[in-house]
Structure formats: structure tokens, C-alpha cells
N, C-alpha and C positions, 0 to 999 in steps of 0.2 A: 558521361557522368556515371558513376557506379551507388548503387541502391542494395543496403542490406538491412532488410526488416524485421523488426522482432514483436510479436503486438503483447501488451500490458502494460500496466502501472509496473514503474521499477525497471523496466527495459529504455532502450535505447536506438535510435532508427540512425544509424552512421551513414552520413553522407557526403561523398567527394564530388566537389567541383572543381571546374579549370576554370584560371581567370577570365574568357569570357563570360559564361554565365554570371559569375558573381558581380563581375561587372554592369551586364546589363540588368538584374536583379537591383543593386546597389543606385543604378541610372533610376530603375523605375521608382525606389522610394524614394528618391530626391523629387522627382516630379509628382508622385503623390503628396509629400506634405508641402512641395511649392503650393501645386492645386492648392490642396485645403488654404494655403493661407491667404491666396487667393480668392477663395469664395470668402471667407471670413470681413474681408477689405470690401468685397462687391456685397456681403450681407448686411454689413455695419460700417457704411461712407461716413457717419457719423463719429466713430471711433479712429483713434491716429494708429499709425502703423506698428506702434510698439504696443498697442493691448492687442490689434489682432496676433501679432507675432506669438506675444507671451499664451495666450489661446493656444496655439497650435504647441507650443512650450509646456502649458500644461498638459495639453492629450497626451503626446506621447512621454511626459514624467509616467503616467499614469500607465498609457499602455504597457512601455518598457522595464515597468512595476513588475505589473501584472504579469509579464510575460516571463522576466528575468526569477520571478520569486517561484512562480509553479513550478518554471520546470527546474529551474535549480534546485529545486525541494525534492521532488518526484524521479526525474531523470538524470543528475547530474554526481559525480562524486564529490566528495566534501571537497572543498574549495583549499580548506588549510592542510590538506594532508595527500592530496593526490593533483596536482598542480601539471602542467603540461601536456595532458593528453590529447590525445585529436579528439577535434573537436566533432559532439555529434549535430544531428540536422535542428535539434531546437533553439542549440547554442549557435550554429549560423542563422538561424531565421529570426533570433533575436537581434544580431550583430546587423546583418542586413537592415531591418528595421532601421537601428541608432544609427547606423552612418548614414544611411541618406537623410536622417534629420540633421547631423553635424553640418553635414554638405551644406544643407538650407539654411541652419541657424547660423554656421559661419559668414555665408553669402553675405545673410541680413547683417550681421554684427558688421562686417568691410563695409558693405554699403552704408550702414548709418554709421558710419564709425565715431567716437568719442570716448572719454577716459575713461566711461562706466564699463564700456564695451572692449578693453585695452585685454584685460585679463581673462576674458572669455574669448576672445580670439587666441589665446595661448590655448588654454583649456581646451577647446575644439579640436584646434590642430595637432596638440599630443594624444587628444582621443581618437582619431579619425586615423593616425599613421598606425597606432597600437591597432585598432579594430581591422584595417585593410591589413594591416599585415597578417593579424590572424585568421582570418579569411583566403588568404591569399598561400599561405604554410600549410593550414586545416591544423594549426595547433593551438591550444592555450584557450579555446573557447572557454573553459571554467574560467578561470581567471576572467578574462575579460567580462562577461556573465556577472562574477561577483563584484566587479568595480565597478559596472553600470549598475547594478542595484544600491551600491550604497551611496553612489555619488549623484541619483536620481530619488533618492529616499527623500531629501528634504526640500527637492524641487517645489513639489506643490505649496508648500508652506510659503516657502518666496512668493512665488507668484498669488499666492492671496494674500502676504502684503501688500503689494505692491496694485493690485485691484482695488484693495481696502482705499490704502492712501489715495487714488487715482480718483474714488468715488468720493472721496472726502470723510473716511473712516478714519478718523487717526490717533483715539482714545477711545477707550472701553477695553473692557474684561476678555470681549474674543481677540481682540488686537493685539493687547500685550500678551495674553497666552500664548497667541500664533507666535509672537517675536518671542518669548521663552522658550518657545518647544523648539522652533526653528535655532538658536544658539546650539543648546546642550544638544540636538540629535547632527547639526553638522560639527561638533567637537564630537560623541561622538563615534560618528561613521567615520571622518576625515583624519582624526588625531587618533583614537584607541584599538577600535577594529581595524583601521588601514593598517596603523604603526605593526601590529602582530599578522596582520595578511602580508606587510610586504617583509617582514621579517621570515616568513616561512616558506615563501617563494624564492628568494634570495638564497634561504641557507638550502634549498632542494635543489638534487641534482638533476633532475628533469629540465625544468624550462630551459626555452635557447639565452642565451645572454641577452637579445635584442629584447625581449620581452622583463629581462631584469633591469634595466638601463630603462626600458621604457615605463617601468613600473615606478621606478624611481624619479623618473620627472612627473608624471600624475600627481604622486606623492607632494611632492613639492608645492606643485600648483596650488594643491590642495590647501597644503600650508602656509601658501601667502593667499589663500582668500580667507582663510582659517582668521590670520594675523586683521585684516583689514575688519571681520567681523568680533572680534576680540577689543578692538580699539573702536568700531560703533557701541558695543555692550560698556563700556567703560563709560563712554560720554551719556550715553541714551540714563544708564541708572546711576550717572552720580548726579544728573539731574534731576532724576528726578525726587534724588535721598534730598534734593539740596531746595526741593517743593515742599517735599514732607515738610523740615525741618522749619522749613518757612509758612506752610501753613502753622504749626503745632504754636510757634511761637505770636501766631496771628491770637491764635483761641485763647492762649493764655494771657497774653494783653488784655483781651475782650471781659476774659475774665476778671482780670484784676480792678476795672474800672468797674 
């Protein structure tokens, strides 16, 4: 492995490895957040296997936030305008991170498999070929970087639906906020910032094609969970226009007698 260091804010610490290491690197975060979710199951026998999962689902939204948004911000170049470079060692230690969660969370998703679980088994697996391959090149960590962050931006929102509903929260003001904010920020990430990210990667002669083609199926993905939560917002508020209108029309009977 070769180490060129540069120390500051705005620098850059470039780092090459051979697919061993990244491999075993890659092994050991699969088996770190198995562990975690593992103890999660042994901490809470009480809880079924999909709240500890979604658990371990929200850490690392959160961690691979946090990780993807500093140093993108701090160490990385603009994502829409310099696209292909090799990648440095924060954008691999990011990558490293998410794919050994992929690893784990696609396990989970085969193992319980069902139709919820149908489309996140794609999702994984076009992320997981995109991440190893750039790990595997040492190119395009930006990119990859900026599609783990927008595609992990409205994680956490899900999974505290889905908490909410589970504990029996399934009206009020923080509920339907959560499901408003959670619509408009995955259209969005997924449909506005995507559609111009992969438009500027495409038309740039830097990245390899495998990395355009794989850009392009993410994309997609995107757009058919995009579609499936377009057609819940459809049903979820014309229900509930169709409450209003039926309470409104309760008061004014009330009224009238």
C-alpha cells in the first residue's frame, strides 16, 4: 500500500490499496454491523428481527451522513464538476464503511425475503457492484460519496416511520410531518439533484463508462421507488382530503339542525 500525506483542512490524504486489503477491510465491516445487530437481537429478544435490523439501518444512515457530508464538504472536489478522480482515503473509508453494511443488509433482505424486501434487494446489489468496483479501480470515490449521501439523506425519516407505526403512532402532527418531509426530500434528492448529478457525469469525459451505465441503473432504482412512493402520497392525501370533506360536511349538518 502506498501513503501520501498532506496535514489540513482542504488537503487530501491519497491512498492505494490492492484488493486484498480492501477486501479484508470490507470483510471486517460486514462483520462489524452483523455483530451490532446481533447484540441488538440478544439486547432486545423482545423486539422481532426487522426493528433490530432497521436499528442497525438507522446507525449507519446516520453514521454514513455524517461521514459522507464532512468530508465531501472539507476534502473532496465538487462532485458536479470534477467527477472521476481517484479516489482519496476518506472517500474509501466511507465506501468501506457502506458496503459492508450492503453486504449485511442484503443478507437480511434474502433471508427474510418478501415483496417489501423485492426492491431493496436490487438497490443493494447495484450499490454494492458500483462501491466494490470503485474501491477495487481507486476511481470515482466523489461520485460514489455524493450518491451515498443523497440516497441515505432520507433514511432516517423512513425508519422513524416505520418505528412510529410499529409502536402504534400513526396520527399526529410529528407523523405526518415525518411522511411530508420524507416525500418531498426523496423527490428531491432522487428525481432533481440526481437527474442534474447524472446528467454531468454522463456528459464528462473523465469517468469510465462502467461507472456511467452504473450510474444509470441507481438512477432508475431510484425512480421506481420514487413511482411506488408517489402512488402511496396519492392514496395516503386523497384520503385524507376525502376525511376533511366528510368531517366539514358532518359540522354543517350539525349545524343546520
Amino acid at each position: 500500500s502506498g501513503f501520501i500525506i498532506h496535514a489540513g483542512i482542504g488537503y487530501t490524504v491519497t491512498m492505494e490499496l490492492t484488493t486484498g486489503p480492501i477486501l479484508l477491510l470490507t470483510v471486517t465491516a460486514f462483520v462489524c454491523w452483523s455483530a451490532l445487530y446481533g447484540l441488538f437481537c440478544w439486547l432486545q429478544p423482545h423486539r422481532s428481527y426487522e426493528w433490530n435490523c432497521r436499528v442497525v439501518v438507522l446507525i449507519h444512515a446516520v453514521t454514513v451522513l455524517s461521514m459522507s457530508s464532512t468530508f465531501g464538504f472539507l476534502y473532496n472536489p465538487w462532485p458536479f464538476t470534477h467527477p472521476g478522480n481517484k479516489s482519496n482515503i476518506y472517500e474509501i473509508t466511507t465506501m468501506i464503511v457502506c458496503l459492508g453494511y450492503f453486504l449485511f443488509d442484503f443478507c437480511w433482505c434474502v433471508w427474510f425475503y418478501d415483496d417489501e424486501t423485492k426492491i431493496m434487494i436490487v438497490h443493494h446489489l447495484v450499490s454494492i457492484i458500483g462501491i466494490a468496483a470503485s474501491l477495487v479501480t481507486g476511481l470515482s470515490g466523489t461520485e460514489i460519496g455524493t450518491c451515498i449521501f443523497l440516497a441515505e439523506l432520507t433514511n432516517p425519516m423512513l425508519q422513524f416511520r416505520w418505528f412510529m407505526r410499529s409502536s402504534g403512532i400513526k396520527e399526529g402532527w410529528v407523523y405526518e410531518l415525518n411522511d411530508l418531509m420524507f416525500m418531498l426530500m426523496f423527490a428531491l434528492c432522487r428525481c432533481v439533484i440526481a437527474s442534474f448529478f447524472l446528467y454531468r457525469h454522463i456528459k464528462h469525459p473523465r469517468p469510465k463508462p462502467f461507472f456511467k451505465v452504473g450510474g444509470v441503473a441507481l438512477y432508475l432504482v431510484g425512480i421506481v421507488m420514487f413511482g411506488h412512493i408517489v402512488v402511496f402520497g396519492y392514496h395516503k392525501y386523497t384520503k385524507l382530503y376525502r376525511r376533511w370533506k366528510s368531517r366539514d360536511k358532518t359540522i354543517e349538518n350539525n349545524k343546520a339542525k
